[in-house]
VEXVOMAR-508633 format. One record per residue (C-alpha): x, y, z; residue in three letters. Coordinates in steps of 0.5 Angstrom, whole numbers, plus 2048, in hexadecimal, padded with zeros to 3 digits. Layout:
     X     Y     Z   res
     X     Y     Z   ALA
...
END
This chain:
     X     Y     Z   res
   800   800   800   UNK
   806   804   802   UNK
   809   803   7FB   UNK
   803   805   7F8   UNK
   802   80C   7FC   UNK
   808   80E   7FA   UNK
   808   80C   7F2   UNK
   802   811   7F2   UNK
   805   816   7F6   UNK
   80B   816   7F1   UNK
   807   815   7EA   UNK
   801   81A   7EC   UNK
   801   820   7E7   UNK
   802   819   7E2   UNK
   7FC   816   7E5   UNK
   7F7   81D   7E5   UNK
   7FB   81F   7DE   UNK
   7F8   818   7DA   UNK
   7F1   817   7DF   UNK
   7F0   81D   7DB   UNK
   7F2   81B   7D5   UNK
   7ED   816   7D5   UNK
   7E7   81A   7D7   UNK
   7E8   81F   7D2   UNK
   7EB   81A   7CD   UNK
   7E5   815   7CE   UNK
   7E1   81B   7CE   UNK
   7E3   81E   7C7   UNK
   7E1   816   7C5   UNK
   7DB   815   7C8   UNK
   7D8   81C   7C4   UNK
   7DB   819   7BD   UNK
   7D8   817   7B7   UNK
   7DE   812   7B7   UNK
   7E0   812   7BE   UNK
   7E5   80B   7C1   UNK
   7E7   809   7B9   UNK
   7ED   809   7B7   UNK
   7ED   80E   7B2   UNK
   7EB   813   7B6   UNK
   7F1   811   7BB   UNK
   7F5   812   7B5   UNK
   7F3   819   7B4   UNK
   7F3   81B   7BB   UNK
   7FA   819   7BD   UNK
   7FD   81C   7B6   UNK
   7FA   822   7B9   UNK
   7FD   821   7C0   UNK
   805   81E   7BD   UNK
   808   825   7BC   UNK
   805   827   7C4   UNK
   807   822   7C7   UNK
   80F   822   7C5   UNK
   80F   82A   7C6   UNK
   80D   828   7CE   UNK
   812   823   7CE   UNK
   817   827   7CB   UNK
   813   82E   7D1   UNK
   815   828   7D6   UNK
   81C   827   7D7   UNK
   81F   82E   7D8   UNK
   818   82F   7DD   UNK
   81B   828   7E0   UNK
   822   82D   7E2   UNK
   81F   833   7E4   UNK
   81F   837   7DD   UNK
   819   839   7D8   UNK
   81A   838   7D1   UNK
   816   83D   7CD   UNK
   819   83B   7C6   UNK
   815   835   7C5   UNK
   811   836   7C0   UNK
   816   83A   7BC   UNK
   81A   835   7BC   UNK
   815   830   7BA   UNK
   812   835   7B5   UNK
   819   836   7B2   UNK
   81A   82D   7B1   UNK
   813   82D   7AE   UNK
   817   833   7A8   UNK
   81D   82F   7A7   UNK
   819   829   7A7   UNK
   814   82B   7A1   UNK
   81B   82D   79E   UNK
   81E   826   79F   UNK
   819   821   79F   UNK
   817   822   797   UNK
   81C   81D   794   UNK
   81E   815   793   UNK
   81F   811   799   UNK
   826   812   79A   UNK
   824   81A   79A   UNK
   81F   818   7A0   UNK
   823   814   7A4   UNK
   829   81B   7A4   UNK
   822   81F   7A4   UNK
   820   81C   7AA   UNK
   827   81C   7AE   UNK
   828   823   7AC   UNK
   822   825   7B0   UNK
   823   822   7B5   UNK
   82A   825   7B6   UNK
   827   82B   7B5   UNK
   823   82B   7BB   UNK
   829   827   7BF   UNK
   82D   82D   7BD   UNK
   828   833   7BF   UNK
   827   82F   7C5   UNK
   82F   82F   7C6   UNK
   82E   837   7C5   UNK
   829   839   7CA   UNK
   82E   834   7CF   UNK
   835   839   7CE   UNK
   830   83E   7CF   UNK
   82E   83B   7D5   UNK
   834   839   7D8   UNK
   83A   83E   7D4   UNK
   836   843   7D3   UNK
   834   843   7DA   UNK
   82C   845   7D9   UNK
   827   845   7DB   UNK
   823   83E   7D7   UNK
   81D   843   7D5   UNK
   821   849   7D3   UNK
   826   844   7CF   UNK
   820   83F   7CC   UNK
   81C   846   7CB   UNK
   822   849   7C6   UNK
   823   843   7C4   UNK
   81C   841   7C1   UNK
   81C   848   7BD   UNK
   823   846   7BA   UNK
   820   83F   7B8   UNK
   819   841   7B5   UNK
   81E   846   7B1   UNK
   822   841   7AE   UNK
   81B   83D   7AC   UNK
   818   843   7A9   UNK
   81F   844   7A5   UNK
   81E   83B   7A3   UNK
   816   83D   7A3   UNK
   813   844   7A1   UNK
   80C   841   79E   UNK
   809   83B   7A0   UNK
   80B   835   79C   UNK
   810   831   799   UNK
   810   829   798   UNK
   810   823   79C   UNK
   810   81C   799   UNK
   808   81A   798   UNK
   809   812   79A   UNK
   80E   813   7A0   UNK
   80A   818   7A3   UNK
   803   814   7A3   UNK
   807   80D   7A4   UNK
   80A   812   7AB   UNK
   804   814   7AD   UNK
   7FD   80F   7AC   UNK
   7FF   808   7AF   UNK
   803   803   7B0   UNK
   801   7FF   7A9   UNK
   803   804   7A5   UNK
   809   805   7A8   UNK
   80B   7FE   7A7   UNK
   809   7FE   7A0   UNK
   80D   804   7A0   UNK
   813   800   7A0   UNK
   811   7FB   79B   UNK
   80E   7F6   7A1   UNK
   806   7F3   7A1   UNK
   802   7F6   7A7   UNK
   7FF   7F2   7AD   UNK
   7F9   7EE   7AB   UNK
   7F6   7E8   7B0   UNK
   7F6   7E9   7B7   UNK
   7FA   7EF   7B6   UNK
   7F7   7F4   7B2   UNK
   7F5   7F8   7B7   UNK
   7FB   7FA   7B8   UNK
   7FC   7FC   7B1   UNK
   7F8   801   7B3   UNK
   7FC   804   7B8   UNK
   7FE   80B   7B6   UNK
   805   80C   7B5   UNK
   805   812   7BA   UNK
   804   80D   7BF   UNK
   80B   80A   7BD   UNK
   80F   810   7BD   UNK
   80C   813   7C3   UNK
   80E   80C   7C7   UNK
   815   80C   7C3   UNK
   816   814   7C7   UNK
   813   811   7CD   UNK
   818   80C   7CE   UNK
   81E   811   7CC   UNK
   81B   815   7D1   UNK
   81C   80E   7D6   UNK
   821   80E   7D4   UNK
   824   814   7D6   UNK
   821   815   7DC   UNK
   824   810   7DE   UNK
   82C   811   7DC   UNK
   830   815   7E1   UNK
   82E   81B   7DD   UNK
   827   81B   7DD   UNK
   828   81A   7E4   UNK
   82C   820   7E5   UNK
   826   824   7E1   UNK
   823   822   7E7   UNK
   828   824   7EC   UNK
   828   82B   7E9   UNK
   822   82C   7E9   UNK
   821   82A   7F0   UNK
   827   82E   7F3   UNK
   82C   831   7EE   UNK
   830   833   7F4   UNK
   830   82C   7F7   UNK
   831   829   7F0   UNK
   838   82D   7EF   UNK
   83A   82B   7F6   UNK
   839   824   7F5   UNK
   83C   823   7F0   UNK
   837   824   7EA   UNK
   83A   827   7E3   UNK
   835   82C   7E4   UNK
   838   82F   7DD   UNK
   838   829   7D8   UNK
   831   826   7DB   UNK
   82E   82C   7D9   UNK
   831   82D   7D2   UNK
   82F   825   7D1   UNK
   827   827   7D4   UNK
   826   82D   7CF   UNK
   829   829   7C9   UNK
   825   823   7CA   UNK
   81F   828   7CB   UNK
   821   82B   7C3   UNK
   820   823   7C1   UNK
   819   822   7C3   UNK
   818   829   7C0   UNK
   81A   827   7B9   UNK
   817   821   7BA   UNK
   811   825   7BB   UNK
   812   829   7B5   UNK
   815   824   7B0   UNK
   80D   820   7B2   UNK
   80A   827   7B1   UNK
   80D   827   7AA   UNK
   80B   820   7A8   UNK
   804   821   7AB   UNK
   803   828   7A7   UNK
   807   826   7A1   UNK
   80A   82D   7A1   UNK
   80E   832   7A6   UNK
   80C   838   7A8   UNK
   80F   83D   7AD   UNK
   809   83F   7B1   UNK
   80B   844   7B8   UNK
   804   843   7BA   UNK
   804   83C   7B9   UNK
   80B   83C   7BD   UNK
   809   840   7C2   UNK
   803   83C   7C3   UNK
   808   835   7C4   UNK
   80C   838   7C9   UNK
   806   83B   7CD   UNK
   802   834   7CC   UNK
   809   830   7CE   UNK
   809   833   7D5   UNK
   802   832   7D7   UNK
   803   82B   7D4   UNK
   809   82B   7D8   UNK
   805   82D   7DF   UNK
   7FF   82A   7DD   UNK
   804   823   7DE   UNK
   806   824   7E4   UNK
   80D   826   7E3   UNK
   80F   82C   7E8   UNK
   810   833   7E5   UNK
   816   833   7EB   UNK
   819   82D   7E8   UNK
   81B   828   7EA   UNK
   815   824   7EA   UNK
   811   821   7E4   UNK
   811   81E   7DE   UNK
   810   81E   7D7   UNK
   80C   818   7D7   UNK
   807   81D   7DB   UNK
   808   822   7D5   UNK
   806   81E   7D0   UNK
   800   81C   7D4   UNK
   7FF   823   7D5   UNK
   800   825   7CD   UNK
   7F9   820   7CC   UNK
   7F7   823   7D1   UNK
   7F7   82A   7CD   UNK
   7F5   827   7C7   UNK
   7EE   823   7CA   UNK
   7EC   829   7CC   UNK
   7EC   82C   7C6   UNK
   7EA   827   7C2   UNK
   7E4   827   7C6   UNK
   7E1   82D   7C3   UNK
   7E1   82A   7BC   UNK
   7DB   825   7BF   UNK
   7D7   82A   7C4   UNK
   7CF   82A   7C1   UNK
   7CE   831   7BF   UNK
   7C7   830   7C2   UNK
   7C8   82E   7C8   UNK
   7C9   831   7CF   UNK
   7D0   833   7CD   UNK
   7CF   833   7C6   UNK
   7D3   83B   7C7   UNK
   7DB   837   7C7   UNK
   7D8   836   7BF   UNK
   7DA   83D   7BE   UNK
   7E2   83E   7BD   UNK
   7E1   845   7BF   UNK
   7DF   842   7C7   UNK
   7E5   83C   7C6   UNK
   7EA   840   7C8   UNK
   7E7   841   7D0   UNK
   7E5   83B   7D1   UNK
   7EB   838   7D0   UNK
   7EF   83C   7D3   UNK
   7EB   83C   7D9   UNK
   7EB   834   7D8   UNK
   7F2   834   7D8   UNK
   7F3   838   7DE   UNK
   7EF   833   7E1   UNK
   7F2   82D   7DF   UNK
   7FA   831   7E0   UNK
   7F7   832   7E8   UNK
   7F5   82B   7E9   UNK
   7FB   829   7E5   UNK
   800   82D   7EA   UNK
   7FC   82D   7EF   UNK
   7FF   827   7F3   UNK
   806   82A   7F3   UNK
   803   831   7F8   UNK
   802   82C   7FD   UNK
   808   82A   7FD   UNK
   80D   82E   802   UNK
   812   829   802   UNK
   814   827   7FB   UNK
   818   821   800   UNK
   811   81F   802   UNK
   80F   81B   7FB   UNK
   815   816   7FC   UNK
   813   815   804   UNK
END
């Protein structure tokens, strides 16, 4: 029983974050015409994908006690290049493909020597930086546009029969079929997960958490404080690209929107708090996060099924969205957050 008390006491805010997924999540489905099919989980988790990487990437410069304000311009610049590399052959993809993914690996790098030889502040730092990178995706991007390869982009981004057809493979027929159905975003999004694990457990995501908690006390423990917090932002750029480069495939194009950047940032930090991770560092996590992101998106999806003649029938009008989704945001973010103000000692969550 003991055992149970403190998983739940530790895990929390991930806990709230995907009961709240499924209420809202399962709420949007229940309203659909098409709700509960795979067709339409496929829609929706395309829709979610680019989100879900921009919480992670928001995630592990919080983990450390920063704020990383160049998210979305950093996602919003991969899906640029992106649209400029991915138009050719199979060779040209494959370079296509690592290249935007160095690009976020290599903003993310960045941002850190800012952090830790420039000596900024991580949201004065992130916040110039943004500015720097969404210039360099208007230079690569100055209209919408450009050209991504039609059949990597659908075998990418529907399920996982088109993909093995992709690679010259039969899908899963028989008993199997119905993963065959399993959107690819769900793959990949287990893929970041797992890097993510992965990390965390090494001895530098460890010491993301050590600075988080305590950078005085990391450094004094023999934490090396500068090298964790440049590997933290770098790997941050990664799920940024990562996010960007699936932006391009579901869009087929690139596009450097401020607006739509801007709003991956701001949407990347509630996700961030809806998760349960602690703005103060140190606590969380980014599988918090990406339940955070669908948590975002539910809510949002929910006013596409709302009965114009029913008692809430005011959500179908766009000019009422914005407020109410703000104000169900705040709610969902309270909640989230809500269990880390009533701990007076961070200590107290391992007892």
């Amino acid at each position: 029983m003991k055992h149970w008390r403190l998983y739940f006491k530790q895990n929390q805010g991930l806990l709230v974050a995907i009961g709240l997924f499924l209420f809202f999540y399962g709420a949007y489905s229940s309203l659909h015409p098409q709700g509960f099919t795979a067709a339409l989980f496929n829609q929706n988790s395309n829709e979610c994908f680019a989100l879900v990487m921009a919480a992670m990437a928001q995630t592990i410069p919080v983990l450390t006690g920063g704020l990383d304000l160049s998210v979305g311009a950093i996602l919003t610049l991969v899906n640029c290049l992106a649209s400029e590399l991915l138009g050719g052959t199979a060779v040209e993809n494959a370079i296509g493909f690592a290249a935007c993914l160095l690009a976020g690996l290599a903003c993310g790098f960045c941002n850190g020597c800012l952090v830790v030889y420039g000596r900024l502040q991580p949201i004065i730092a992130t916040l110039a930086s943004s500015a720097i990178f969404i210039g360099i995706a208007l230079f690569i991007r100055p209209t919408p546009g450009g050209t991504v390869n039609g059949d990597l982009a659908f075998a990418m981004t529907y399920d996982l029969n088109e993909a093995l057809m992709a690679v010259g493979l039969s899908g899963l027929s028989g008993s199997l079929a119905w993963c065959g159905q399993i959107p690819t975003t769900v793959f990949f999004a287990l893929l970041m997960a797992l890097i993510w694990t992965f990390f965390k457990r090494t001895q530098f995501g460890l010491e993301a958490y050590a600075i988080g908690a305590s950078a005085e006390a990391a450094f004094m423990s023999g934490v090396q404080v500068k090298r964790a917090k440049l590997i933290a932002y770098s790997l941050a750029g990664f799920f940024a690209g990562v996010g960007g480069l699936y932006l391009a495939l579901q869009t087929s194009s690139g596009n450097a929107n401020i607006p739509q950047a801007s709003a991956y940032t701001l949407n990347s930090i509630a996700a961030v708090v809806i998760g349960g991770t602690s703005l103060y560092g140190g606590m969380g996590g980014a599988i918090g996060s990406i339940f955070g992101a669908l948590v975002l998106r539910s809510v949002a999806f929910n006013f596409r099924v709302i009965d114009e003649q029913s008692a809430l029938g005011f959500l179908a009008n766009p000019l009422y969205q914005p407020l109410v989704e703000g104000v169900v945001l705040l709610a969902a973010v309270s909640i989230g957050a809500f269990w880390v103000f009533r701990i007076k000692n961070r200590l107290e969550i391992f007892k």
